[in-house]
N, C-alpha and C positions, 0 to 999 in steps of 0.2 A: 504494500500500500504506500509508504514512504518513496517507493522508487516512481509510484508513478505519478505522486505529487509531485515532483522532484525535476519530474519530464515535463508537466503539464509548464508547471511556473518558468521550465524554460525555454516552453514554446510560445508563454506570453512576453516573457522579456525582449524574447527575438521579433518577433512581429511588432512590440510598442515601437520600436523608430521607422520602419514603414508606413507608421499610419499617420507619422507625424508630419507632414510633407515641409513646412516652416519653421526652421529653428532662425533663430539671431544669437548673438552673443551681447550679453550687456553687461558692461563696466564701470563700476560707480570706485570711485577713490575718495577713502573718507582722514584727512588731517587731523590724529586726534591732539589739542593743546589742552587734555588736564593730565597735567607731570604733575606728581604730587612728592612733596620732601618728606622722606620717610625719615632720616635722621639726620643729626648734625655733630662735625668732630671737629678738632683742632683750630677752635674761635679763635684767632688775634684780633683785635682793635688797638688801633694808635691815633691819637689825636696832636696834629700839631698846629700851630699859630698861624695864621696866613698875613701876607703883608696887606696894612690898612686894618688893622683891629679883627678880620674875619678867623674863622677854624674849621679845620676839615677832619671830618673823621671817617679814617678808612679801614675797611674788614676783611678778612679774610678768613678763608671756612672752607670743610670738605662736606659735603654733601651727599646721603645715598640715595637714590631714585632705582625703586628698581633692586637690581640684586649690583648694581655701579657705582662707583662714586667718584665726584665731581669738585671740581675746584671752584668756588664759587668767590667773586672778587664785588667790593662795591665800596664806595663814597657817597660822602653829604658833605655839600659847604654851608655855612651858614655864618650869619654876621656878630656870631657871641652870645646873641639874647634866650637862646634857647640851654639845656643843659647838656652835660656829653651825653647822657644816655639815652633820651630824645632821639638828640642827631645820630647817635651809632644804629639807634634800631630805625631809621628810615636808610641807613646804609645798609642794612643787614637787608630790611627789604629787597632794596635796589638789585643788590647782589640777588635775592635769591631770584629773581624774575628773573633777571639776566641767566639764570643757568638754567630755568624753568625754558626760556625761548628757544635757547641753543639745544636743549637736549629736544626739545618737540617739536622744532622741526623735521627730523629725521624722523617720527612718530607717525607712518603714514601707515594706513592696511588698505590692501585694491583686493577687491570682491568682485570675482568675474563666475556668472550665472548665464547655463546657455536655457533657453528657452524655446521650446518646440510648442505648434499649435497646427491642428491638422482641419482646421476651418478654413473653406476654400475663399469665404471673403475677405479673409485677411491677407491671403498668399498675392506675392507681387507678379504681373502676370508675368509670362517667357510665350515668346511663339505666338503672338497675338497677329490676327492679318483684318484686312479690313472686313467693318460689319462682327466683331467682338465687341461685345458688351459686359461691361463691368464699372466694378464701382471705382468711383474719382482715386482714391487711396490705393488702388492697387495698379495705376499707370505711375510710373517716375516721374517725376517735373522735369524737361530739359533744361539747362543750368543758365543753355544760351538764351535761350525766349521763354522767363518765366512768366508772363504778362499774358492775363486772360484776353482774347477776344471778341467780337462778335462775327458770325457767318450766317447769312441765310437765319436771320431771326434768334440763333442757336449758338448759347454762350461756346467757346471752344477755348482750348490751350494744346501749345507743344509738347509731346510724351519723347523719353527715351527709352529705349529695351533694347539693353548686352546682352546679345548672345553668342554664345558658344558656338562657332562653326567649325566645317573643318579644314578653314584656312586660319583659325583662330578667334580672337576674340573680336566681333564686330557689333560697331554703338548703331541700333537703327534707329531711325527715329519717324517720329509721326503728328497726326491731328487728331486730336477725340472732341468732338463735339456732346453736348449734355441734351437726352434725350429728356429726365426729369427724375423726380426722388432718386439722385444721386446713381442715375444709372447716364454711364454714357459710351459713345459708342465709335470705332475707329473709324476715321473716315478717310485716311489716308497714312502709307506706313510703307519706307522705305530705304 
């Protein structure tokens, strides 16, 4: 009994990509920037006098993100009226942004999903010759003349369709005229 469950399911698996006649591939890349600082070691701060009465105080620190760690550098000037430890912890900030950016940049993940649909309205057409009908979304737009126009009462636009020959790859191109509820129809293709 298992062997012939075993057969059946693998004679569905094999026939699901025949019946799918439409795949595409879609690729989304998603940036992620939340770096989060998971610990902090080897703090210095040093404050020194700036010339004209100001003070700067600079920090440095290792930081781990992650199972990494990172060096993480940062300054604040300011005109004296505030305290050192004020200005070190808007340095300390500073710092850790700065190592939050540089490490999240590199933080990217690409998600690629292929997609099959075996609905014939959806499919782009191939092999169409005049007097094919179908719907607007399944003619290509030519790139050259995307600009609707009128003929004979009856909205029209330029189509392309690649096809495969066997002298190779040939872009043919045409007129589809709108016969109405988004049916329209080749009127010319060559």
């Amino acid at each position: 009994m298992i062997r012939r469950q075993g057969w059946a399911w693998a004679l569905v698996t094999m026939a699901m990509p025949a019946m799918a006649d439409v795949c595409r591939m879609q690729e989304r890349t998603v940036t992620q920037h939340r770096v989060t600082i998971e610990e902090r070691s080897s703090v210095s701060r040093d404050v020194i006098s700036m010339p004209g009465g100001g003070r700067k105080c600079m920090v440095s620190f290792r930081v781990r993100i992650g199972s990494q760690w990172h060096t993480a550098h940062g300054e604040h000037i300011w005109d004296g009226n505030l305290g050192s430890n004020e200005a070190c912890a808007q340095a300390t900030t500073r710092a850790e942004d700065l190592v939050r950016e540089r490490v999240g940049r590199g933080a990217s993940l690409t998600e690629r999903v292929l997609i099959c649909d075996d609905r014939p309205d959806l499919q782009e057409l191939r092999g169409s010759v005049t007097g094919t009908v179908a719907r607007n979304h399944q003619f290509r737009p030519h790139p050259d003349y995307p600009q609707r126009f009128w003929h004979r009462g009856a909205e029209c636009r330029w189509f392309l369709e690649p096809t495969l020959t066997d002298r190779g790859l040939h872009n043919f191109q045409g007129i589809i005229c709108e016969l109405g509820r988004d049916q329209w129809v080749v009127v010319d293709r060559f």
